[in-house]
C-alpha positions in Angstrom: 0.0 0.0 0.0 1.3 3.6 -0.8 2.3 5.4 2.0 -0.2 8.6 2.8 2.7 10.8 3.2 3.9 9.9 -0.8 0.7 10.3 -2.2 0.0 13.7 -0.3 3.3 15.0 -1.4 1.4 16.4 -4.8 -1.8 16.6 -3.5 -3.1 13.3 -5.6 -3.2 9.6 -5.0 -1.8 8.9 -8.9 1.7 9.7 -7.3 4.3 6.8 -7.8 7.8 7.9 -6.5 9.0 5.2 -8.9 7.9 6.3 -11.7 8.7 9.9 -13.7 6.9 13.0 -12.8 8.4 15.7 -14.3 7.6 15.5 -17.6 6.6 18.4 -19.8 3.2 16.4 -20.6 2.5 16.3 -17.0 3.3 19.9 -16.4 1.7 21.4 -19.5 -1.5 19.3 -17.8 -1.2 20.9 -14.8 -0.3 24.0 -15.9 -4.0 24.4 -18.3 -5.5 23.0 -15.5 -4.2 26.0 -13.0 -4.9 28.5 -15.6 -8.6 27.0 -15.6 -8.9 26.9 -12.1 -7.5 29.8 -11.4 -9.7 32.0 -13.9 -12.9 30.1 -13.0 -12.3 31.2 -9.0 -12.2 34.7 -10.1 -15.6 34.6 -11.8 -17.0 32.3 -9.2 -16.0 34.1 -6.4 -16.6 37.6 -7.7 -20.1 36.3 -9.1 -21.1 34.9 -5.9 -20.1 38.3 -4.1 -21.8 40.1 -6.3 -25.0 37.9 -5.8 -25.0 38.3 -2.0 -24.4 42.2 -2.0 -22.2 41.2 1.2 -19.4 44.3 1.8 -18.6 42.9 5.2 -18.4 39.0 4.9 -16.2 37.0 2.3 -18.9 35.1 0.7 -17.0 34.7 -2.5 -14.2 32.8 -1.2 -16.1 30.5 1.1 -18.5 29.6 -2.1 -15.6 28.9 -3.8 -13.9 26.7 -1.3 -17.5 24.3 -0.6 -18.0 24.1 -4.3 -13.9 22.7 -4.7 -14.9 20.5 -1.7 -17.7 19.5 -3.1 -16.4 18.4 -6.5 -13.0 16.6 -5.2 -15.1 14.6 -2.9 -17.2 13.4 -5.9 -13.6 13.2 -7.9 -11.8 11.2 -4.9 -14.7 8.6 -5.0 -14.9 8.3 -8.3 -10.9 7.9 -9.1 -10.8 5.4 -5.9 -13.6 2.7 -7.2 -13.3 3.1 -10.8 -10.3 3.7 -13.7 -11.9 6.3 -15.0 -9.7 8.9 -13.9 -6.2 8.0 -15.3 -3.3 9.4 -13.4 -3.0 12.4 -16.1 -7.0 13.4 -15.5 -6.1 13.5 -11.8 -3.1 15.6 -12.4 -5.3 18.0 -14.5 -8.2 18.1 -12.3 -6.6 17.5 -8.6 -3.9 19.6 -9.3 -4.2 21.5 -12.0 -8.0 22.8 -11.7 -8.6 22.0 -7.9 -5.7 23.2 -7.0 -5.7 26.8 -8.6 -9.4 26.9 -7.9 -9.0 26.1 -4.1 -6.8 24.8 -1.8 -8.9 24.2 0.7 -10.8 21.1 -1.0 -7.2 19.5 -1.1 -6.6 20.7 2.8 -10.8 18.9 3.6 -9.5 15.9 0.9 -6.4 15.2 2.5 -7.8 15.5 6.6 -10.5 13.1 5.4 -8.4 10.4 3.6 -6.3 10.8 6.9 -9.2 9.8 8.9 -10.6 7.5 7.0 -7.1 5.8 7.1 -7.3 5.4 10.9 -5.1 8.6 11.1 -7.1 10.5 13.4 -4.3 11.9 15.4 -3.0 13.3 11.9 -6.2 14.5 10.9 -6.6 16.3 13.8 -3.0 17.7 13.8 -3.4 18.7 10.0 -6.3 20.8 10.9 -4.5 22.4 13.7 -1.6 23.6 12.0 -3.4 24.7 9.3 -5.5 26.9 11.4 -3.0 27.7 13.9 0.2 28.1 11.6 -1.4 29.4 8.7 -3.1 32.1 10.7 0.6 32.8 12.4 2.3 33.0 9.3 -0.3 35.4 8.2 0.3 37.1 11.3 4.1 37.2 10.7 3.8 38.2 7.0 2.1 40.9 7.7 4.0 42.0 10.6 7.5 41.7 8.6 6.2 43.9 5.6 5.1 46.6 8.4 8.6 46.5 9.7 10.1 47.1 6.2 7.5 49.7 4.4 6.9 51.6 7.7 
């Protein structure tokens, strides 16, 4: 069985250390799918903001990230009882597409596989530090440009 860390370390089970990643196929797939992703968040997001007239709450983004949970849920299913995603679809669609459009459904994907693997100490501890770290280094990001554009 392949090892959760391996297959988490780009974001899709298709990953075989054994085998070559890095070819320009592969990337040229991943690439169209971020340009995809990334250009359908923009209209989702700003479509869904727009919808709610919301000025003071984020609507956009958290439509955006339920919608890539939604679909990489279905997606993970799918490519886990059948061979119809082939390990180029997933590379187009989990990281490519998914992964421009959100991060988060690969974040929700990743904590549930973990679970679902008996891995609830993991689970738990990805969540933390994504919450806790993520909002630190946001916190320090911030803090270090203040220090150098003050």
């Amino acid at each position: 069985m392949e090892s959760t860390l391996n297959r988490f370390v780009l974001m899709t089970p298709a990953f075989h250390p054994n085998r070559d990643f890095l070819t320009l196929e592969k990337i040229f797939l991943i690439g169209t799918g971020g340009f995809i992703g990334a250009v359908m968040r923009y209209l989702v997001g700003n479509a869904a903001q727009s919808w709610s007239k919301s000025q003071n709450f984020p609507i956009g983004t958290l439509i955006v990230n339920l919608i890539g949970c939604l679909v990489i849920g279905f997606l993970s299913h799918v490519g886990e009882n059948s061979r119809v995603i082939t390990p180029e679809a997933r590379s187009f669609l989990f990281i490519g597409i998914l992964g421009a459009f959100t991060t988060f459904s690969t974040f929700s994907n990743e904590t549930v596989n973990l679970f679902r693997e008996g891995q609830g100490f993991y689970s738990a501890l990805n969540i933390a530090a994504h919450i806790f770290i993520g909002l630190a280094a946001v916190w320090v990001g911030r803090q270090a440009a203040l220090m150098i554009w003050r």
